[in-house]
C-alpha atoms as one frame of an Amber mdcrd trajectory, in Angstrom:
protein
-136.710 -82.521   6.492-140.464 -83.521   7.211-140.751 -80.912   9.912-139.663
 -77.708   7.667-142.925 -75.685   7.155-142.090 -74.811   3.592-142.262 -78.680
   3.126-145.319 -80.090   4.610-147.147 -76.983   4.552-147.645 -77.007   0.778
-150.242 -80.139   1.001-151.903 -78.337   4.428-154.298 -75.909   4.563-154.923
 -76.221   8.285-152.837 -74.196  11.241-151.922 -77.519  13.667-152.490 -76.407
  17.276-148.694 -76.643  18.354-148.344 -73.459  15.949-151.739 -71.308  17.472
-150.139 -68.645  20.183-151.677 -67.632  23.036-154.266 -64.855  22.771-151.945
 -62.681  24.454-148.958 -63.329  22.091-150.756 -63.739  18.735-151.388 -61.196
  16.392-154.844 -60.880  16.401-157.209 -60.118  13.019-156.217 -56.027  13.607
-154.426 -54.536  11.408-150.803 -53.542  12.792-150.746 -49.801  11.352-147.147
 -48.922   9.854-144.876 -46.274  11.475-144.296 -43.422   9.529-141.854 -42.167
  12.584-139.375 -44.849  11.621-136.013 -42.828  11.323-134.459 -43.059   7.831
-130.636 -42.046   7.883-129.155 -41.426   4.400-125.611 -42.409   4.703-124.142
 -40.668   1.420-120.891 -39.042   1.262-121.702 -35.801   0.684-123.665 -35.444
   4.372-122.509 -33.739   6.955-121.191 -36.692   9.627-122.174 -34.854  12.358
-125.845 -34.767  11.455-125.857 -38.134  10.693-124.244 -39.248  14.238-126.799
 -36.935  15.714-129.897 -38.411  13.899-127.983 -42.486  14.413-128.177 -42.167
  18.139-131.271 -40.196  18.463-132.724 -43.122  16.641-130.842 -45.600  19.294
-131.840 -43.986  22.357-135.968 -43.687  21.238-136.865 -46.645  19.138-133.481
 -49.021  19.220-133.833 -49.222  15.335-133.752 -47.648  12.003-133.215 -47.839
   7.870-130.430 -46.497   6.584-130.230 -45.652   2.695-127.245 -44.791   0.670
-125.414 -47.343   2.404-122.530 -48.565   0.128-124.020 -51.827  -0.689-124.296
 -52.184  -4.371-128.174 -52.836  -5.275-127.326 -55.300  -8.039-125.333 -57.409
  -5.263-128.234 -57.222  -2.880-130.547 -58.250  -5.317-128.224 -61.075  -6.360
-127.925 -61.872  -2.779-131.835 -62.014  -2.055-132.356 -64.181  -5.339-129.754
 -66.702  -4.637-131.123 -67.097  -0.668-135.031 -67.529  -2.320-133.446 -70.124
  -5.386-132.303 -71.643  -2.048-135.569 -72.788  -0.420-136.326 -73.213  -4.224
-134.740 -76.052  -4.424-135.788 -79.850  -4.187-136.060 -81.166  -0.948-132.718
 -83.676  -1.477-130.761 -81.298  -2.410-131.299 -79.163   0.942-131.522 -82.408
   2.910-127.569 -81.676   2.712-127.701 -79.001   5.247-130.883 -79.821   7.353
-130.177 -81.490  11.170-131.543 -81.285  14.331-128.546 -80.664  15.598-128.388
 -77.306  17.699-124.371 -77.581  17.624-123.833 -78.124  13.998-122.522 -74.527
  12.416-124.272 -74.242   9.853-127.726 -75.933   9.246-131.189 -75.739   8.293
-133.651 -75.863  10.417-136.971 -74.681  11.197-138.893 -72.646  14.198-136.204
 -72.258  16.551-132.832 -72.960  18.429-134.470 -76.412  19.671-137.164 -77.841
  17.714-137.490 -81.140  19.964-137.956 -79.277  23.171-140.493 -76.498  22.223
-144.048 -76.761  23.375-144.933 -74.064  20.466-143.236 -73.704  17.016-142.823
 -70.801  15.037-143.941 -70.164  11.205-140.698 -70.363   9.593-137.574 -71.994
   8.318-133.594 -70.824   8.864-130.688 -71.033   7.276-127.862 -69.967   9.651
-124.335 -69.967   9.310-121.035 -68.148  10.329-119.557 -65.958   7.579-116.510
 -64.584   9.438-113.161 -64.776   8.992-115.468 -65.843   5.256-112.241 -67.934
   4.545-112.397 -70.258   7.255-116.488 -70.262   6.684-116.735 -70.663   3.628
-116.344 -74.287   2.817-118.980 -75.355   5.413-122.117 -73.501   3.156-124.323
 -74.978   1.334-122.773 -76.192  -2.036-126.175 -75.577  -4.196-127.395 -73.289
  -5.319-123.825 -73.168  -7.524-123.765 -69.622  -7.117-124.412 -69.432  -2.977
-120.647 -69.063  -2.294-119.637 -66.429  -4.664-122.932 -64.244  -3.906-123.366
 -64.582  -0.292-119.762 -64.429   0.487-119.475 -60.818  -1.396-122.425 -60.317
   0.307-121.626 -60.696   3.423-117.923 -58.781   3.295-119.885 -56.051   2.088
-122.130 -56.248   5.048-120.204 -56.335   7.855-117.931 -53.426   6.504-121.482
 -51.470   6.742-121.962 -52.896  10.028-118.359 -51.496  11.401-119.074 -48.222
   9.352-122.333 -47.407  11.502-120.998 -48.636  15.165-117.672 -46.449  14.314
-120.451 -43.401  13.679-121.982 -44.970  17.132-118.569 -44.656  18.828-117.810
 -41.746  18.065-121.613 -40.346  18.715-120.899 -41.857  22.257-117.314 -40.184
  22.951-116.104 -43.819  22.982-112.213 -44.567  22.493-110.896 -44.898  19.046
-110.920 -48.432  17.958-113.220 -49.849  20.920-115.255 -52.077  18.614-112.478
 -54.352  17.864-112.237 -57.572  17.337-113.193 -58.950  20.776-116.509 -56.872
  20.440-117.263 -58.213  16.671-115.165 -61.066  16.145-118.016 -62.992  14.993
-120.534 -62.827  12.123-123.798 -64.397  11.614-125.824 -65.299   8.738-128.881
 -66.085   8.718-132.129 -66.771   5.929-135.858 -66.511   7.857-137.699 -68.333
   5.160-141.915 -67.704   6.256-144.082 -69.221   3.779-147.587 -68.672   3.310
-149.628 -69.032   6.634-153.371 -70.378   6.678-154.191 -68.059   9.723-151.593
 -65.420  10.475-153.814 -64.180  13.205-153.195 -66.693  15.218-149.288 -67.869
  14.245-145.937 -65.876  14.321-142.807 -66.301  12.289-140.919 -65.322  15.146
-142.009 -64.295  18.800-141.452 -60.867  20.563-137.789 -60.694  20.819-134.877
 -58.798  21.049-131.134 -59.382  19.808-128.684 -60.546  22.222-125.522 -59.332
  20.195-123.649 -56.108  19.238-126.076 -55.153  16.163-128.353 -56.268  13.548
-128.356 -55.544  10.153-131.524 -56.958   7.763-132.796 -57.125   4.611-136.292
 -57.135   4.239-136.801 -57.902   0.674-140.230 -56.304  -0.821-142.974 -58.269
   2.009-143.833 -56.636   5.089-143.939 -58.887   7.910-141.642 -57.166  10.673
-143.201 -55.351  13.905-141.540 -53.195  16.443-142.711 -53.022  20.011-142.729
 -48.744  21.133-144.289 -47.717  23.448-147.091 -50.839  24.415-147.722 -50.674
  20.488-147.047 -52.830  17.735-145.854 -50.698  14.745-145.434 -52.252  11.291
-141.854 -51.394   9.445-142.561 -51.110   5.945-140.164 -52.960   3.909-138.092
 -49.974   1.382-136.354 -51.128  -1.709-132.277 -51.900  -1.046-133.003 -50.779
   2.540-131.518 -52.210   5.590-133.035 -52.213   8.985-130.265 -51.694  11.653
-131.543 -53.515  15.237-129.253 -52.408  18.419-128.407 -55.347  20.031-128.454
 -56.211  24.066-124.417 -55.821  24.103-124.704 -52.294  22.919-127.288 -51.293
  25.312-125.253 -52.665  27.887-121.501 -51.204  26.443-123.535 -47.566  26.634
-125.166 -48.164  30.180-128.483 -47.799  29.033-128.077 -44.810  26.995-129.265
 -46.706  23.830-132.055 -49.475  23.590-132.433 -52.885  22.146-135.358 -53.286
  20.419-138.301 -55.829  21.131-139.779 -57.215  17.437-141.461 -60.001  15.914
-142.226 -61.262  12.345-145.743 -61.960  11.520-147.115 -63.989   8.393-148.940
 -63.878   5.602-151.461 -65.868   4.083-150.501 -64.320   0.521-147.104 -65.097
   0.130-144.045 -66.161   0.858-141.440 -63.760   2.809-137.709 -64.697   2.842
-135.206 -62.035   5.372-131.285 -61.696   5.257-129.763 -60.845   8.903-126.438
 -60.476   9.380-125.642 -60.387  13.248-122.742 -58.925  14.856-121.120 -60.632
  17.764-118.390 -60.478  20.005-116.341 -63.258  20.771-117.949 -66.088  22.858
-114.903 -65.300  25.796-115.421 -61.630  25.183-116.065 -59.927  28.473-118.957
 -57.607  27.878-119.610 -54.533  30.324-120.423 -51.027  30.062-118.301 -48.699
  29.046-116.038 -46.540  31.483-116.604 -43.303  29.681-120.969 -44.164  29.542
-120.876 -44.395  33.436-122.339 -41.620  35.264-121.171 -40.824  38.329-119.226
 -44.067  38.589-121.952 -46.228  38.826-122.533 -48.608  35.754-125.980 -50.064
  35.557-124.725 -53.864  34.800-122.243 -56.207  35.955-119.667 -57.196  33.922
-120.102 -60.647  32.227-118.756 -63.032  29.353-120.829 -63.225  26.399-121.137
 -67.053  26.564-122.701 -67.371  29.290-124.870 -64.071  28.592-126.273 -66.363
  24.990-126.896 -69.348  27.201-129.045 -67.231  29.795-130.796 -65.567  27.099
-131.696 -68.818  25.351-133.467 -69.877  28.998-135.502 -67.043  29.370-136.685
 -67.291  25.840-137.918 -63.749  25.227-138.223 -62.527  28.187-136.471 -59.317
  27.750-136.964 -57.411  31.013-136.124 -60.446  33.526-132.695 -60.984  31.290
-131.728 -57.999  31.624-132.647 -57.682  35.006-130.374 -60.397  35.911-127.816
 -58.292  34.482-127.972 -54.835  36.464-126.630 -54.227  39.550-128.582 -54.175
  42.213-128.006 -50.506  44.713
């Protein structure tokens, strides 16, 4: 429990040096300006589904992200969600002692900076709650037991999530000509959950909740609450995405980028701090099954050629964990080479 930010960072007013990036890496004292670009897709019933396929994987193949609106999700259950996951990191330090360990293999846990705390030669400005919420009945009884609420909330929560999820890569599929029912199971057969918890930071220019990144799965759905703090990579540029009220931001993960050969993009982003205040995220990954065999699709090859070899997604996690970030050598390793 002693190395959770939120914990000794409340008597510390001083960045220690294992948390100062590289010039190269940190943020810098300039002002990341927000995109105004960002597409916004209004998923209400009454729109045509055409247009909004269109404007979904318009939105995949420039920037690899974008809101949605009008989703489905009830607001009162997303604020419930968002207040139960802050009452959370709320609590006293025994009572979330129940869920901490250092233990990489344990299913669900708290934690803070990343995957392996132990081995890192640089930490990251945050703390994480993760945990798998699908099938949620053979999940459920390994989440936190406090706050009393968690279960209830986040497990409505969640359900209502991944339906969302499954709505937008079925608009995805059939924006791509893909077969009817190709994101099964094997292709999202597994749900994560996961709390970024980034308290206040004495220097954000020089820190970083999390480093430049992007998703290994299927996709990403978050919730940003009301504090900016998440950055896109476009272009060489940093742009800010500016948090909107019962808005998710939907990331496109490496496995769709490779299921479409190449046609759509994962996206590279980071979190940055705040000295102000506190910033607490909901994600909600989409995964296939670890002996899933991921490759591109036969209908997205041109020509006959696919772009990547064919792979299973266990070993593609473990590979991405080694090259920590580096997006272009992973998926380099993955294409295949004419």
């Amino acid at each position: 429990m002693e190395t959770l930010v939120s914990t000794w960072s409340r008597t510390s007013q001083i960045l220690p040096k294992n948390y100062v990036f590289p010039v190269g890496e940190r943020p810098g004292p300039v002002d990341v300006p927000l995109c105004e670009n960002i597409p916004l897709i209004d998923l209400s019933a009454g729109k045509s589904q055409s247009q909004t396929i269109e404007k979904i994987l318009a939105a995949c193949e420039e920037y690899g992200f974008f809101q949605v609106i009008n989703h489905g999700v009830s607001e009162d259950l997303i604020d419930d969600a968002m207040k139960v996951v802050k009452d959370f990191y709320d609590m006293p330090d025994e009572d979330k002692a129940k869920v901490y360990s250092t233990d990489p293999s344990k299913s669900c846990r708290l934690y803070t900076s990343g995957y392996n705390y132990a081995n890192e030669e640089l930490h990251f400005w945050r703390d994480n709650l993760r945990h798998p919420c699908h099938p949620l009945d053979e999940c459920i009884h390994l989440w936190p037991e406090k706050p009393t609420n968690y279960r209830n909330v986040v497990g409505k929560y969640s359900l209502e999530v991944r339906k969302l999820s499954l709505r937008i890569l079925e608009l995805i599929r059939e924006g791509l000509g893909l077969e009817s029912g190709y994101f099964g199971e094997e292709l999202t057969g597994t749900q994560l959950f996961v709390i970024n918890h980034y308290p206040p930071c004495p220097d954000p220019s020089l820190s970083l909740g999390l480093p430049k990144h992007a998703d290994p799965n299927v996709i990403t759905l978050l919730l940003q609450g009301t504090v900016s703090g998440l950055q896109v990579f476009k272009n060489g540029q940093w742009l800010g995405v500016e948090p909107l009220p019962h808005a998710f931001v939907v990331n496109i993960g490496h496995q769709l980028q490779i299921i479409s050969n190449g046609r759509l993009r994962s996206a590279e982003h980071r979190a940055v701090t705040t000295s102000r205040e506190a910033r607490t995220t909901i994600v909600s990954f989409i995964n296939p099954c670890l002996e899933t065999i991921v490759e591109p699709a036969k209908s997205m090859i041109n020509d006959g050629v696919p772009l990547y070899r064919p792979f299973m997604f266990k070993d593609f996690l473990k590979f991405y964990e080694e090259k920590k970030g580096d997006t272009k050598a992973l998926m380099d390793a993955y294409k295949i080479k004419i």
